[in-house]
C-alpha positions as CSV (number, residue, x, y, z in Angstrom):
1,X,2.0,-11.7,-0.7
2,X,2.7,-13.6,2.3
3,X,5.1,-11.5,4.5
4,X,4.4,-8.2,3.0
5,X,2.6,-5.4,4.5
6,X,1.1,-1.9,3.2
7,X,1.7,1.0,5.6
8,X,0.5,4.8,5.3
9,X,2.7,6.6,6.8
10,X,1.5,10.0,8.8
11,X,4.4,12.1,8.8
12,X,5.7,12.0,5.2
13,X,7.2,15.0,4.0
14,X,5.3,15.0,0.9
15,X,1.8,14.8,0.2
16,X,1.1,12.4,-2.5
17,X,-1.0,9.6,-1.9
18,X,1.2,7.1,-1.6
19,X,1.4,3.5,-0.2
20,X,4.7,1.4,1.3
21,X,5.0,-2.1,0.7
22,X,7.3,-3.2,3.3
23,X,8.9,-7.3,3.8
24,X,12.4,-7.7,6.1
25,X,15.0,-5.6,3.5
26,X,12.5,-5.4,0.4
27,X,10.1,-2.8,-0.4
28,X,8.8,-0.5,-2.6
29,X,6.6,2.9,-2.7
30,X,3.5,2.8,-5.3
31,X,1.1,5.7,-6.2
32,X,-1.9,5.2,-4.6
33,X,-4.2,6.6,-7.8
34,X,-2.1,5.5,-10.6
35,X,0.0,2.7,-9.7
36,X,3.2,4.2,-10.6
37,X,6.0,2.8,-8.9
38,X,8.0,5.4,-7.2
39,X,10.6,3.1,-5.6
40,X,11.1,-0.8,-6.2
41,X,13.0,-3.4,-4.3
42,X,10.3,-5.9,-4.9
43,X,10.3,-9.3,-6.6
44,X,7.9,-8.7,-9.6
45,X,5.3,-10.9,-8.7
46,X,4.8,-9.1,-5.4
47,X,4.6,-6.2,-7.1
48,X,1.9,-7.3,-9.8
49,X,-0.1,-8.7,-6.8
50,X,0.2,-4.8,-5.1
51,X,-0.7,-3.5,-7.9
52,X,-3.8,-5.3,-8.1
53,X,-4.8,-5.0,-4.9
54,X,-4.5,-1.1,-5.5
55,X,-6.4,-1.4,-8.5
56,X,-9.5,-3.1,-7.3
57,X,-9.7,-1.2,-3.8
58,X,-8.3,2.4,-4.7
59,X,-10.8,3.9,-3.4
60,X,-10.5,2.6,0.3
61,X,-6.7,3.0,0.0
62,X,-7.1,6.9,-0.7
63,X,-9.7,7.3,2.2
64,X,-6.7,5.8,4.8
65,X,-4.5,7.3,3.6
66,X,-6.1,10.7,3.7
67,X,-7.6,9.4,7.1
68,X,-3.7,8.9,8.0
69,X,-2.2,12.1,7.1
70,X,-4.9,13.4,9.7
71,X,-3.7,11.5,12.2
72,X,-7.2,8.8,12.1
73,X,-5.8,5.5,11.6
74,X,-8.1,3.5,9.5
75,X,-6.9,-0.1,10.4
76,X,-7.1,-2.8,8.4
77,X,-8.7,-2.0,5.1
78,X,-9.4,-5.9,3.9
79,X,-10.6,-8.5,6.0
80,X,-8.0,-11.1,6.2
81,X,-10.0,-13.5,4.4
82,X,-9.7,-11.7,1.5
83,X,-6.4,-11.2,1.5
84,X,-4.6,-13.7,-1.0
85,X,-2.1,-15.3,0.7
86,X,0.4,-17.0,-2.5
């Protein structure tokens, strides 16, 4: 996932939990507590490798972004050596 980066976003219009994948032109938007891919311009393996990650740390990712929407930015959520860098 070298390249890639998950935002939360503060001033979305809408309130569910949500997570951006962004990389230069490519992206997508996943569902924080399901997975469900609400918008895709990913190659797949990024996106199996997102999903994962969401999978084994939901938890922290619906703390930031609930800690985002109130405007407490949480910072990085893994440290970077746990981050897999393929």
């Amino acid at each position: 996932m070298a390249g890639y980066g998950l935002y939360f976003y503060p001033n979305e219009l809408h309130r569910r939990p949500h997570v951006d994948v962004v990389s230069g032109m490519s992206g997508a938007v996943l569902d924080v507590r399901t997975g469900e891919v609400l918008a895709v311009n990913l190659p797949p393996r990024v996106l199996r490798a997102v999903r994962a990650l969401l999978s084994q740390y939901r938890e922290e990712a619906l703390r930031a972004f609930n800690e985002t929407l109130e405007h407490r930015f949480p910072g990085a959520l893994l440290p970077e050596k746990e981050v897999d860098h393929e």
